[in-house]
N, C-alpha and C positions, 0 to 999 in steps of 0.2 A: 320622120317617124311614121308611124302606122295610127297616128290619133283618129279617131271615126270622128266624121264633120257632126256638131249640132251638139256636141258633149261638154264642151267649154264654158265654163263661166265664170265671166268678172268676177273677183271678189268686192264684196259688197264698200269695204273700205282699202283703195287702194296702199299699198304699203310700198317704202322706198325700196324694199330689197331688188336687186338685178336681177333675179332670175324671174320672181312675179312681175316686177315689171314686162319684163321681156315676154313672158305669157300673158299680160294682158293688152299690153302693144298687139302683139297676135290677134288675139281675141279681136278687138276693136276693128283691125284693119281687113281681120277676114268676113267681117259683117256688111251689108250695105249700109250709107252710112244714115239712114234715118232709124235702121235698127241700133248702129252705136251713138248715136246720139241720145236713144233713149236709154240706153246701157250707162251714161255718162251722165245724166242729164239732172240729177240730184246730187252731184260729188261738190265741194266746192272748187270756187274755180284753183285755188291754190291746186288742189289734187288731178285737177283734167292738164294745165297748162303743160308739162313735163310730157304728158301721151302728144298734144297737139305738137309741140314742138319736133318731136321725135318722127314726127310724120312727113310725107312727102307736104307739099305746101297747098298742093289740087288736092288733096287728101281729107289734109285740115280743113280747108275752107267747105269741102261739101259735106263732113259733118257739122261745122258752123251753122252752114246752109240747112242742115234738116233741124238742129236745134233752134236757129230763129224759127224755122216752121211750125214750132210747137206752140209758141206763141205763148197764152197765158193761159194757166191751169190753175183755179182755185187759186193758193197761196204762193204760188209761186210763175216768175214771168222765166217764163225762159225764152224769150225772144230778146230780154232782157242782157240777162245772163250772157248767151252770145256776144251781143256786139260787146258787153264789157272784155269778154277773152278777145277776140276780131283786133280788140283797144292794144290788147295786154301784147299780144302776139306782135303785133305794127304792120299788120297786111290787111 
């Protein structure tokens, strides 16, 4: 298609449907991934595993990679966060 880059955005609460999914798969993977990591990076893990899994595996892990990087913010660890997906995932 003719989408213009930069116009895309995750929904805020991912939803199971195929088609959102498959537009936000998009989304995710056409970002560098410390931008989709922060794009991800308040979902719970239940809601991100489904996008990681769906990913090539070098893919995953360097969004893993820029979510450990974020480390701890206020209330929330997201260095944390990661290695539990890193867990969930078995890579």
């Amino acid at each position: 298609g003719m989408a213009s880059a930069g116009t895309g955005t995750v929904v805020a609460t991912p939803v199971a449907a195929d088609a959102a999914f498959a537009s936000n798969l998009a989304i995710l993977r056409s970002h560098v991934p410390r931008t989709a990591a922060t794009l991800i990076a308040d979902w719970s893990p239940d809601a991100i595993l489904p996008y990681l899994r769906a990913m090539k595996p070098y893919e995953a892990a360097d969004i893993l990679g820029a979510l450990l990087a974020l480390g701890r913010r206020g209330e929330t660890d997201y260095a944390r966060k990661a290695r539990e997906l890193q867990e969930a995932l078995g890579r």
